[in-house]
BALOBA-1460 file (C-alpha; in Angstrom, 3 decimals):
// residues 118
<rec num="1" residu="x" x="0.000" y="0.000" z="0.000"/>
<rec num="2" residu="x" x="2.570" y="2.576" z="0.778"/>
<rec num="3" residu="x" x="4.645" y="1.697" z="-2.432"/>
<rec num="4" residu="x" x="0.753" y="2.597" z="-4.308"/>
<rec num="5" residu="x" x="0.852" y="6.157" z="-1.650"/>
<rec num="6" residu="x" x="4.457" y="7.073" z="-3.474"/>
<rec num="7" residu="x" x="3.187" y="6.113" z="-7.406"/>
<rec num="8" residu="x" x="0.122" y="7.833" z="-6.744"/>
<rec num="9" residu="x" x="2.106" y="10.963" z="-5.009"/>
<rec num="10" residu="x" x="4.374" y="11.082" z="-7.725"/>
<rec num="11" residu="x" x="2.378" y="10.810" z="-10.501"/>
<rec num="12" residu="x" x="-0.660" y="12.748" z="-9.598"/>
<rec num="13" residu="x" x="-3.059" y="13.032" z="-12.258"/>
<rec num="14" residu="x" x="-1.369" y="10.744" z="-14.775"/>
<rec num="15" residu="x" x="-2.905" y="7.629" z="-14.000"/>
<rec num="16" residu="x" x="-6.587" y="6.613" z="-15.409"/>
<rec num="17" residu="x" x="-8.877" y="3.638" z="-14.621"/>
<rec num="18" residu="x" x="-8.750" y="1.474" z="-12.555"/>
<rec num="19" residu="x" x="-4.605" y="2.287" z="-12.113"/>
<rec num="20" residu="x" x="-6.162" y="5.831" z="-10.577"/>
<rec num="21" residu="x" x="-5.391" y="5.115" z="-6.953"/>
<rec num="22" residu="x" x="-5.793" y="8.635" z="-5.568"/>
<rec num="23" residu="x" x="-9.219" y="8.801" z="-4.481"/>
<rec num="24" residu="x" x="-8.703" y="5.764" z="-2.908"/>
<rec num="25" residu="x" x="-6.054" y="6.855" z="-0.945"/>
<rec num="26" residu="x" x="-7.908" y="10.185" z="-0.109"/>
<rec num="27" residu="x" x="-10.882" y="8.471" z="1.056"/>
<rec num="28" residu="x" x="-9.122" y="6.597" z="3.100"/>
<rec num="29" residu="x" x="-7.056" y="9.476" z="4.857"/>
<rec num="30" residu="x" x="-10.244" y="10.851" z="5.265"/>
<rec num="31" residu="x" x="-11.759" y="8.190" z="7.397"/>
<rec num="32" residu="x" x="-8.754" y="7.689" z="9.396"/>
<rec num="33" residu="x" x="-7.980" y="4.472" z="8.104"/>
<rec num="34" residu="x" x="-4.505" y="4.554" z="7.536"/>
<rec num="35" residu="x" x="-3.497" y="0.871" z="8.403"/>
<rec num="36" residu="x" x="-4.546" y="-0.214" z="5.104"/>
<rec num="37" residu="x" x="-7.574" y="-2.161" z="5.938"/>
<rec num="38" residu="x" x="-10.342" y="-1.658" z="3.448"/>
<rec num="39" residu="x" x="-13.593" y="-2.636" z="4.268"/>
<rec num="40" residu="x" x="-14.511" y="-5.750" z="2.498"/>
<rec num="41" residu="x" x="-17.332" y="-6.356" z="-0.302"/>
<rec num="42" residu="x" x="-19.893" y="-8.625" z="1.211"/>
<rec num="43" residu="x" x="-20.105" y="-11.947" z="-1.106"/>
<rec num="44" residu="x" x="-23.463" y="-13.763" z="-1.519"/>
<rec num="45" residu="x" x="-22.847" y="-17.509" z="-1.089"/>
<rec num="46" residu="x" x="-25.310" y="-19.956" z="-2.807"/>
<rec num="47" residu="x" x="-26.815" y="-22.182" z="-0.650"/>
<rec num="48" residu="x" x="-26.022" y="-25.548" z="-0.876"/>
<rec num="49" residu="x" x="-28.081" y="-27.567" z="1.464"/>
<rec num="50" residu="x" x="-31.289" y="-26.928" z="-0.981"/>
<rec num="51" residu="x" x="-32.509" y="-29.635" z="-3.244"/>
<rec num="52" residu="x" x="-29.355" y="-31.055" z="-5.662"/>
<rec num="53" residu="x" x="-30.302" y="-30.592" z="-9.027"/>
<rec num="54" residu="x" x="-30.637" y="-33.157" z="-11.860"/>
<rec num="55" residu="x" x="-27.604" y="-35.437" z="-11.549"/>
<rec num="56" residu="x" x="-24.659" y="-35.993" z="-14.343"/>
<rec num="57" residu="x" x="-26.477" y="-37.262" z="-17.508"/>
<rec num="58" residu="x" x="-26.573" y="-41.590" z="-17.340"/>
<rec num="59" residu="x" x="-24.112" y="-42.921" z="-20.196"/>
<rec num="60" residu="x" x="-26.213" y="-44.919" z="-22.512"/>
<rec num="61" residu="x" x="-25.803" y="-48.675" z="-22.348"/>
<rec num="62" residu="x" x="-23.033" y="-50.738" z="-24.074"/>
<rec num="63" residu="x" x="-24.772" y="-51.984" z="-27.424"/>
<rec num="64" residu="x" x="-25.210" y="-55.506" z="-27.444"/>
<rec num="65" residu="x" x="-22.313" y="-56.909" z="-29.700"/>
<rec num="66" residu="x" x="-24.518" y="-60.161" z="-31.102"/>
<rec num="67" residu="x" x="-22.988" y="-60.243" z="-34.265"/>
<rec num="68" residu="x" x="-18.580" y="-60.679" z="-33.755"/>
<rec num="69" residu="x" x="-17.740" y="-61.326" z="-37.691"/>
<rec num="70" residu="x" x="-17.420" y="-57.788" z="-37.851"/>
<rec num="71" residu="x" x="-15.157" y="-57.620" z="-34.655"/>
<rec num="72" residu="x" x="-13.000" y="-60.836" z="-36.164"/>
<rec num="73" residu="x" x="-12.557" y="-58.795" z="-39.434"/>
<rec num="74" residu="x" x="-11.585" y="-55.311" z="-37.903"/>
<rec num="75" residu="x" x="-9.002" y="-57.577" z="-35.715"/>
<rec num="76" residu="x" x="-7.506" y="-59.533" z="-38.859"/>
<rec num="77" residu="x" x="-7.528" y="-55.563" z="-40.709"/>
<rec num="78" residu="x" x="-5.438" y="-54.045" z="-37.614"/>
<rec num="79" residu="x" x="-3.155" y="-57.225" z="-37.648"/>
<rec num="80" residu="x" x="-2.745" y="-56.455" z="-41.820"/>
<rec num="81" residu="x" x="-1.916" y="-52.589" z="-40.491"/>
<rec num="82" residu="x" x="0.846" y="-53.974" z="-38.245"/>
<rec num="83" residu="x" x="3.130" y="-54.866" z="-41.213"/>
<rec num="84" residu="x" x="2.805" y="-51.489" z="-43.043"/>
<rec num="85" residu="x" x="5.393" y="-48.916" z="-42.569"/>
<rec num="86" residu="x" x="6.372" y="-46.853" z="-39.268"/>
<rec num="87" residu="x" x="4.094" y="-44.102" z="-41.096"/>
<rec num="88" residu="x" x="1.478" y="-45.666" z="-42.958"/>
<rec num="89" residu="x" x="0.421" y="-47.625" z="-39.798"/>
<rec num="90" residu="x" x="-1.819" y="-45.306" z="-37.894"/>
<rec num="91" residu="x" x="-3.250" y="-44.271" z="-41.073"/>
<rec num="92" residu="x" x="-4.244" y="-47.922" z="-41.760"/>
<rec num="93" residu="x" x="-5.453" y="-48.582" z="-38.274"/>
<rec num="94" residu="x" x="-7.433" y="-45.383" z="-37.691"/>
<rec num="95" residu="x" x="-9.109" y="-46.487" z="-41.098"/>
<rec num="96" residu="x" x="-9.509" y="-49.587" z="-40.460"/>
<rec num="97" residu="x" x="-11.638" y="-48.894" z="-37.076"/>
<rec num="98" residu="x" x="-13.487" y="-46.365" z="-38.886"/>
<rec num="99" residu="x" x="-14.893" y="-48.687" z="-41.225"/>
<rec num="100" residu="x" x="-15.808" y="-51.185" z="-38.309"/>
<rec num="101" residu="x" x="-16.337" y="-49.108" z="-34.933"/>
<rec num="102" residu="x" x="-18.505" y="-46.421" z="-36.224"/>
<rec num="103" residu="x" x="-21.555" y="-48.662" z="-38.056"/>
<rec num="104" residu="x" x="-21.450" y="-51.220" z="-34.999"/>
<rec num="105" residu="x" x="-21.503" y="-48.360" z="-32.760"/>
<rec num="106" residu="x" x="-18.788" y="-49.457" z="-30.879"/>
<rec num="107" residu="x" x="-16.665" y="-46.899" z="-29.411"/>
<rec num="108" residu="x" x="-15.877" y="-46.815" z="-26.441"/>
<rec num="109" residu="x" x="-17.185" y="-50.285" z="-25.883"/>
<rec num="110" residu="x" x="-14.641" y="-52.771" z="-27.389"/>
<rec num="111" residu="x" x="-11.301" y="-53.153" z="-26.568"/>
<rec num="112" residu="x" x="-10.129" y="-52.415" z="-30.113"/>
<rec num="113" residu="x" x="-12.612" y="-49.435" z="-30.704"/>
<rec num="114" residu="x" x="-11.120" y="-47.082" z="-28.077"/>
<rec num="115" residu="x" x="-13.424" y="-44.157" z="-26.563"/>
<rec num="116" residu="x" x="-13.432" y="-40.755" z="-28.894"/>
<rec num="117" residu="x" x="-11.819" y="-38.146" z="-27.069"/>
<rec num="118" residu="x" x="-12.347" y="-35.379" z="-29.315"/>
């Protein structure tokens, strides 16, 4: 506070906004309070102990995975991506589950369909 007293002192008039400290300082001399303590805005807290609203949204069920041809052949495609180059292989896999994961509706719920995190 007393380093904002000497900016304010030696600057007078040349700060604007919210930087403008001398009225603040003048209003303080004013009630005596020199020590620095302001008095303090008064908060509203929201009062927790009502009713909890609606709770986090259910995730929908797993689909039921009846038919596992398509699960065999996405697993024999990813094996076929494993012997592609360093650079082509993520290409080939992310393709590969594309083609399988998304009509079976599967992400998320099969070991080989991961969860989509963006």
């Amino acid at each position: 506070m007393a380093e904002a007293e000497q900016i304010a002192a030696l600057e007078s008039g040349k700060l604007m906004g919210i930087a403008d400290v001398g009225d603040l300082i003048s209003s303080m001399e004013k009630r005596g309070n020199r020590d620095g303590n302001m008095p303090i805005q008064p908060v509203e807290i929201p009062d927790f102990s009502a009713e909890p609203g609606p709770g986090p949204a259910s995730t929908p069920a797993p689909p039921a995975i009846a038919n596992t041809g398509w699960l065999n052949q996405l697993r024999d495609e990813l094996q076929a991506c494993n012997a592609q180059s360093f650079f082509d292989r993520p290409s080939c896999a992310w393709a590969a589950r594309n083609k399988y994961c998304t009509p079976n509706s599967a992400w998320g719920y099969v070991a080989e369909c991961p969860a989509k995190s963006f």
